[in-house]
N, C-alpha and C positions, 0 to 999 in steps of 0.2 A: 491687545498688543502682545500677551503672554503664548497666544494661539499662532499669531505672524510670526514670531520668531521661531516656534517648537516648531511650523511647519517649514520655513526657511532653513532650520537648521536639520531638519528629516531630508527636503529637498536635497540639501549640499550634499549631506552627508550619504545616500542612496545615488547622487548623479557622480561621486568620487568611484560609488561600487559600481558602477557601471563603466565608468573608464576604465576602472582599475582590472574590471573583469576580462580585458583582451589577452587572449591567450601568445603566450610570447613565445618564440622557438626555445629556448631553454627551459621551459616550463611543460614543455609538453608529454608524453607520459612513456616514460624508457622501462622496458620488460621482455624478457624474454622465458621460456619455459623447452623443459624436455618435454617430452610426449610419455616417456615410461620413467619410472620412479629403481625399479629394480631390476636385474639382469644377473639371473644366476644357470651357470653352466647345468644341464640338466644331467648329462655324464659325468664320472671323475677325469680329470685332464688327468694326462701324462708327461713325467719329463721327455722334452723334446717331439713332443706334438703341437702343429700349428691349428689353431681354432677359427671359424669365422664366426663371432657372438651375433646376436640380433641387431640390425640396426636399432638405430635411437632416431626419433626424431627433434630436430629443435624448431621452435614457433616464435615467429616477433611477436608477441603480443601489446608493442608499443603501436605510438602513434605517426611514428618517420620509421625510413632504414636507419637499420642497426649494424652492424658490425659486431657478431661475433665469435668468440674463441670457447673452446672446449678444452682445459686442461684435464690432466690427470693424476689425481691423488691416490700415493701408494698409503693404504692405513697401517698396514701389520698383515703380520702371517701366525700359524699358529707355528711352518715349520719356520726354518733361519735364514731362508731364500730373502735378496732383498726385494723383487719382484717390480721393480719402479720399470724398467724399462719394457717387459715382456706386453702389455697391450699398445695397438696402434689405433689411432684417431684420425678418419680421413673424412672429407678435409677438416682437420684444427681447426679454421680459420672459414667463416661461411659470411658475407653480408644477404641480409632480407629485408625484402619491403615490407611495409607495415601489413601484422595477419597473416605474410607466407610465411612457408613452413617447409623445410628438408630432411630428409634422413641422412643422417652421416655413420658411416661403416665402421665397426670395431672389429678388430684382429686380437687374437692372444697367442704369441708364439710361445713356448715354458720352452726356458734351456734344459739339455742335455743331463745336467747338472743339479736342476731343481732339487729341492728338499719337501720331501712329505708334509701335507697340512693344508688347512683352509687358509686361503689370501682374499683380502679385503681390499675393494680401492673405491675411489669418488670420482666419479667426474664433475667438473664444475662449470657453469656454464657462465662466462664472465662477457661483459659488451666490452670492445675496444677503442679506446678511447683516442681523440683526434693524436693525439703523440703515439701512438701506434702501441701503445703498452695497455692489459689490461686492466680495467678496474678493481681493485684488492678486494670486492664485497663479489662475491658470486652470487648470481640472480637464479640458481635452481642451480642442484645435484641430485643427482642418481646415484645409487651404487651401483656395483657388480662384484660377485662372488663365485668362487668356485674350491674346488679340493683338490690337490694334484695328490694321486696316488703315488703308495711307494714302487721303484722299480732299478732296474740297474745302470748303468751309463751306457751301454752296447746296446740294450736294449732302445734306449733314447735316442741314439743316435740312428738306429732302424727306424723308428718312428718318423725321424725327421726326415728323414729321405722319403720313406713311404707318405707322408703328407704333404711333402713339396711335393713329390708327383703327379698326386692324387689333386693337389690344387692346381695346377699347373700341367691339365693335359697334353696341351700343345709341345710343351719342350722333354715329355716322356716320349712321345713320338719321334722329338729331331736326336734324342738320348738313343733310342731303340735303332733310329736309323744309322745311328752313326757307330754303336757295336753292332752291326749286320755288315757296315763295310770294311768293320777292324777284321770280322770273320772271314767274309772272304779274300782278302787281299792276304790272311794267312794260309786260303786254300788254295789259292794262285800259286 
């Protein structure tokens, strides 16, 4: 009798884990990852030069599509620059199926302006949630680091012109075209 019930109550109790064991859409496994962990400029930046850093990759490694967002965290500088807004994230905002994976683009523009010293920042890799706002627990960050050299504001501002250019061949050309027709119509 003591054997009918331990086996009775083994049965209930293993035939519960097995209902119990159905995987349920909210249960199922939310993650995502960068592909590079660190990203540091291999030149000294200059104030008022625009950078194109390495892409990064991001990976769903959940079990659905995910939804997400790349924020970016200014740490500190060693100089007094506040440096929050000078890197760009494109796209911010990426959804993936479950296991794809894309590169998303980083830019660093340093103002004119900038202050000598190493700056520090985070990116945060956060899934977006159905209210369309991030999760507050970020699923993986990177850094990125570099040093802006000291230099002067004229100089900076050369820089920045010669780097849009240099980014931007096509409208150095409609730039070039269009002082060739200021020249001649003063030779007219």
């Amino acid at each position: 009798m003591k054997r009918l019930l331990a086996v009775t109550f083994l049965g209930l109790f293993f035939a519960g884990d097995v209902y119990a064991g159905e995987i349920l859409e909210e249960a199922a496994r939310v993650s995502g990852e960068f592909g590079r962990k660190d990203i540091k400029l291999a030149e000294e930046a200059q104030a008022g030069g625009i950078y194109k850093l390495p892409s990064i990759s991001v990976k769903n490694t959940g079990t659905n599509e995910e939804r997400f967002q790349v924020d970016i965290v200014f740490l500190g500088s060693e100089g007094e620059g506040s440096g929050v807004s000078w890197l760009n994230v494109e796209p911010w905002r990426i959804t993936l199926d479950a296991g794809e994976e894309a590169d998303v683009k980083l830019g660093l523009k340093v103002p004119a302006g900038a202050r000598a010293g190493e700056y520090n920042y985070h990116l945060e890799l956060r899934r977006v949630l159905e209210d369309g706002k991030a999760h507050p627990n970020p699923m993986d960050t990177a850094d990125i680091r570099f040093n802006v050299e000291e230099g002067s504001f004229f100089s900076a501002v050369k820089r920045r012109v010669s780097s849009y250019f240099s980014a931007n061949p096509t409208m150095s050309l409609v730039v070039a075209g269009i002082l060739i027709v200021i020249a001649i119509s003063f030779l007219w």
